[in-house]
ZADO-1210 file (C-alpha; in nm, 4 decimals, padded with zeros to 6 digits):
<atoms>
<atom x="00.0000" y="00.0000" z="00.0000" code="UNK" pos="1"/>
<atom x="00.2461" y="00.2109" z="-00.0742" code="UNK" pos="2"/>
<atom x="-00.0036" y="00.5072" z="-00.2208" code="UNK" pos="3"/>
<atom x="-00.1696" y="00.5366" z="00.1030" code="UNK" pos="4"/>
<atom x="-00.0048" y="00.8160" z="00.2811" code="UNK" pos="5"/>
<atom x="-00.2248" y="00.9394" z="00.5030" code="UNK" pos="6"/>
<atom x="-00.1461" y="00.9851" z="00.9154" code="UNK" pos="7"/>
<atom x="-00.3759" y="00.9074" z="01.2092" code="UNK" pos="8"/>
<atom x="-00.4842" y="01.2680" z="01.1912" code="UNK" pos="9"/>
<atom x="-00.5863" y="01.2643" z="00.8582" code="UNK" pos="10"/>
<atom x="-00.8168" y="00.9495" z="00.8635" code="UNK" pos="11"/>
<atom x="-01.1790" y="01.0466" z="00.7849" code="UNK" pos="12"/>
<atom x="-01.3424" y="00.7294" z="00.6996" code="UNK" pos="13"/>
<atom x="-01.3746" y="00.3595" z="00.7895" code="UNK" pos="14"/>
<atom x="-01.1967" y="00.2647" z="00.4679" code="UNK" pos="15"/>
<atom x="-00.9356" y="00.5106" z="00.5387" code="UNK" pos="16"/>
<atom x="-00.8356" y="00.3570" z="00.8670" code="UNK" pos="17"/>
<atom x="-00.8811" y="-00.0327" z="00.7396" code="UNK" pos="18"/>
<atom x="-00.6129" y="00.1212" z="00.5028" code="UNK" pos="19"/>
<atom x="-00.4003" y="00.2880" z="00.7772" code="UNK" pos="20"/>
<atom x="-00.4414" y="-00.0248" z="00.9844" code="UNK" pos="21"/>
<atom x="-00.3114" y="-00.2453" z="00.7705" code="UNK" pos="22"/>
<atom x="-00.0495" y="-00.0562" z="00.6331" code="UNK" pos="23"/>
<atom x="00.1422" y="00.0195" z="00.9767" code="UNK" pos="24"/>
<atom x="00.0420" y="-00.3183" z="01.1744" code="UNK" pos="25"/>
<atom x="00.3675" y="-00.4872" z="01.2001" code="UNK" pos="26"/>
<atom x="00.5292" y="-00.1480" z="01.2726" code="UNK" pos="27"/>
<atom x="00.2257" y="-00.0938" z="01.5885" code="UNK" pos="28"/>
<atom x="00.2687" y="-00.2384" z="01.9580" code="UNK" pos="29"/>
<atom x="-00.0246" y="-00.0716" z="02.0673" code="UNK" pos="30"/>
<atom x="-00.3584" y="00.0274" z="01.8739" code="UNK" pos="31"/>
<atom x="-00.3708" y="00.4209" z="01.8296" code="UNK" pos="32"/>
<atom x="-00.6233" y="00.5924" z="01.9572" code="UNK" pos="33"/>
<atom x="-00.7897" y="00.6857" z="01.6208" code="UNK" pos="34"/>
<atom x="-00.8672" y="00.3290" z="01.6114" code="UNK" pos="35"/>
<atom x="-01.0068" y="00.2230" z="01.9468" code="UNK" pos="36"/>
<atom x="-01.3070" y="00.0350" z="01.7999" code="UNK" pos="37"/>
<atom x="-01.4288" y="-00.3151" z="01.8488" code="UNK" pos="38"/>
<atom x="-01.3507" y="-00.4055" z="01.4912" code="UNK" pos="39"/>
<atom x="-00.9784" y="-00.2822" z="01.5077" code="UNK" pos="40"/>
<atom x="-00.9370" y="-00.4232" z="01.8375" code="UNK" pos="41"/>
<atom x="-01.0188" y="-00.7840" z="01.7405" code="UNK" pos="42"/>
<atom x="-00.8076" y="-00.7913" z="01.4801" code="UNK" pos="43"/>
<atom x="-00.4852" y="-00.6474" z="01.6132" code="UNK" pos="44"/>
<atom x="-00.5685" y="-00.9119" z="01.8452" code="UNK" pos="45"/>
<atom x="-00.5683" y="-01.1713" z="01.5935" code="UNK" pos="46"/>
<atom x="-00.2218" y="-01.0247" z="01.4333" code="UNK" pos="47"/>
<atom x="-00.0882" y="-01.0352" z="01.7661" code="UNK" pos="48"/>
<atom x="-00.1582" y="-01.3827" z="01.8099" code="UNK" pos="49"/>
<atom x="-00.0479" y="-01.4331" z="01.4601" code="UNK" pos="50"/>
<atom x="00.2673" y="-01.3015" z="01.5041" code="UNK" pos="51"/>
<atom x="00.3700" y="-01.5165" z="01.8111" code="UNK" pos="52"/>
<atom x="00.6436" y="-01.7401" z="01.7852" code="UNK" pos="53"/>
<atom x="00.5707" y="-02.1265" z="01.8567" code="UNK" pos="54"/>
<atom x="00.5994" y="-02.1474" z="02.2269" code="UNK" pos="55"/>
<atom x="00.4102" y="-01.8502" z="02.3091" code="UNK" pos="56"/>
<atom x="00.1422" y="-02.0127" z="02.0355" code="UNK" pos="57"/>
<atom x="00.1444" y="-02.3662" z="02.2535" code="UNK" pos="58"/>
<atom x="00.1252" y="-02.1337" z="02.5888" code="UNK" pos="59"/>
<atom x="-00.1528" y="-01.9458" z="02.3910" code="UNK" pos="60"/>
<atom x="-00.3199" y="-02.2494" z="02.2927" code="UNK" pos="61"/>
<atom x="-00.2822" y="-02.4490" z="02.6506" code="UNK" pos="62"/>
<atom x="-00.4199" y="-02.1320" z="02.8165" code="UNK" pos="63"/>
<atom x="-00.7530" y="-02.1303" z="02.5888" code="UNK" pos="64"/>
<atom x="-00.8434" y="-02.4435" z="02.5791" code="UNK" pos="65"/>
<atom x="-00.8019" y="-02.4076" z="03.0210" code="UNK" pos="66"/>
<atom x="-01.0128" y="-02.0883" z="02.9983" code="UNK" pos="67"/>
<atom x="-01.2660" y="-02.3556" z="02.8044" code="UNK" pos="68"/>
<atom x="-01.2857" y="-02.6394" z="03.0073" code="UNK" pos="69"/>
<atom x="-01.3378" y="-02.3782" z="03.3135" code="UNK" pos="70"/>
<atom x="-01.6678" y="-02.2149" z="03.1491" code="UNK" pos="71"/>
<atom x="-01.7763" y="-02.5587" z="03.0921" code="UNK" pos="72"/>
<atom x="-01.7519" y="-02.6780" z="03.4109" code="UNK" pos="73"/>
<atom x="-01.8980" y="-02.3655" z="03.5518" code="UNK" pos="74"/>
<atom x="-02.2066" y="-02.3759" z="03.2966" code="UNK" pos="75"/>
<atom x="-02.2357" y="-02.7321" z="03.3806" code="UNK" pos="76"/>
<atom x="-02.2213" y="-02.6804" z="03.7283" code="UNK" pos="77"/>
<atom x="-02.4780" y="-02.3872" z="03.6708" code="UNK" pos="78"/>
<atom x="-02.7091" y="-02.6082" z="03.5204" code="UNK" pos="79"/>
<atom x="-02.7025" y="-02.8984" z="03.7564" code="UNK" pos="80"/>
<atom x="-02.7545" y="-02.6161" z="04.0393" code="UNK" pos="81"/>
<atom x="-03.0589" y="-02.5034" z="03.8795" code="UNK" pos="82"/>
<atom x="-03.1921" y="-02.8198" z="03.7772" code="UNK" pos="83"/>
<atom x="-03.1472" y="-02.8724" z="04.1727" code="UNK" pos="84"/>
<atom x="-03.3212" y="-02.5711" z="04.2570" code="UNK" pos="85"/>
<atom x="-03.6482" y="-02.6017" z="04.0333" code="UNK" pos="86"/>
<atom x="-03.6445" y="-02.9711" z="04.1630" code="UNK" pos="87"/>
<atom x="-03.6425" y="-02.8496" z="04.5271" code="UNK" pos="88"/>
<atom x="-03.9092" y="-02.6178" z="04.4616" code="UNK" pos="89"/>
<atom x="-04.1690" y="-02.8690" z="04.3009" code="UNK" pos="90"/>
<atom x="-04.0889" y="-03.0882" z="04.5782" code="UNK" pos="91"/>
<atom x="-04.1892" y="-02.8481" z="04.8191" code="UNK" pos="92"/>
<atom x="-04.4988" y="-02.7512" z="04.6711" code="UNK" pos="93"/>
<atom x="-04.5930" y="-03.1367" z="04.6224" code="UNK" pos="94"/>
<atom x="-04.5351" y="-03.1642" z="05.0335" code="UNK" pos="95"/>
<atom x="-04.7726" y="-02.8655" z="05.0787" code="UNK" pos="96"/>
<atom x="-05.0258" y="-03.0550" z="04.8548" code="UNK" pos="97"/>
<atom x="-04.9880" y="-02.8532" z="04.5406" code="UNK" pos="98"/>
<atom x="-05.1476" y="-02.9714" z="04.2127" code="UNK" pos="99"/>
<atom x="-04.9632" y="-03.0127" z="03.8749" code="UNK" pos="100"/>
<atom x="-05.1471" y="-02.7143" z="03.7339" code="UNK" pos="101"/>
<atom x="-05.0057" y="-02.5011" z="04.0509" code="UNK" pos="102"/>
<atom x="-04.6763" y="-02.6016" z="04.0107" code="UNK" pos="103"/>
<atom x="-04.6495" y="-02.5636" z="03.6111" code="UNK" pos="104"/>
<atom x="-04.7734" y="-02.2029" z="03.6839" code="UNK" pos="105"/>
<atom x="-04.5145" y="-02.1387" z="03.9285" code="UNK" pos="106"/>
<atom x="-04.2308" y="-02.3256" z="03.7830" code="UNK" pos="107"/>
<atom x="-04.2836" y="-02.3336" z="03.4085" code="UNK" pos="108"/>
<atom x="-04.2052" y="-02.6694" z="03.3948" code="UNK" pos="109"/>
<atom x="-04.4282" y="-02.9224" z="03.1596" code="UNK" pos="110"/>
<atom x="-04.6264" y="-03.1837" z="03.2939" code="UNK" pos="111"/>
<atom x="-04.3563" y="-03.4433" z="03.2487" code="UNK" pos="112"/>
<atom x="-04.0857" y="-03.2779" z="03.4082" code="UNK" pos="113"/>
<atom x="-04.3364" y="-03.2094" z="03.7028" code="UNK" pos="114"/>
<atom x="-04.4358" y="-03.6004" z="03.6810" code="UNK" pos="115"/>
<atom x="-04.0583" y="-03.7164" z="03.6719" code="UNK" pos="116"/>
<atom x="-03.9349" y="-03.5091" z="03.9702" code="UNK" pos="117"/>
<atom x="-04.2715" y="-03.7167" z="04.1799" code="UNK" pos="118"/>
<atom x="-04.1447" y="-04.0713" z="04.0236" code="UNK" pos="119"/>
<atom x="-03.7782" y="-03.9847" z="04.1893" code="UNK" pos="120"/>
<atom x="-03.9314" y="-03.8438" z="04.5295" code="UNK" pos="121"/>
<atom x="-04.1747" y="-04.1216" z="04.5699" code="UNK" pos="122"/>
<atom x="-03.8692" y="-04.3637" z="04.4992" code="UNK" pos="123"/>
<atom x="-03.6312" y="-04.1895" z="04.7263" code="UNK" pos="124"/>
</atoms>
């Protein structure tokens, strides 16, 4: 791009500073200021992960796939927690003699779910 010659001052449109961008990436350690958008942010992120040499790639690569398992434990975790919850709540209202009809309205759970949580309390 050796026609574009405008500065960060000068940079009036989006196309301008795509332009801009790319031209002076690999010269840029941080983004400039005139570029602070979500758009330009991801994707000097991406060079800068592009750019790193293999061991800070493995690192890179160990660390996401960490930060991965954690949110699925956590969301898993999250979900067994509320599955818990709801399950704690029909029980109750079945021990205070509450109907199916009650609890759907106060749960929002279908008829089946309701009729599955009374199979495993009458069991237990």
């Amino acid at each position: 791009m050796p026609a574009f010659k405008k500065q960060k001052d000068e940079l009036k449109s989006h196309y301008d500073k795509w332009l801009y961008f790319l031209k002076h990436l690999e010269h840029l350690d941080d983004i400039p200021e005139i570029l602070k958008e979500p758009v330009f942010e991801k994707a000097f992120k991406i060079a800068e992960i592009a750019n790193f040499n293999t061991d800070e790639y493995d690192a890179y690569q160990k660390s996401l796939l960490s930060y991965r398992d954690m949110v699925n434990v956590m969301k898993t975790k999250y979900e067994e927690g509320m599955e818990q919850g709801i399950e704690n709540v029909v029980v109750r209202c079945l021990k205070q003699g509450k109907n199916s009809s009650e609890i759907i309205e106060i749960t929002g759970l279908r008829i089946d779910q309701i009729e599955k949580i009374k199979k495993k309390m009458n069991k237990g």
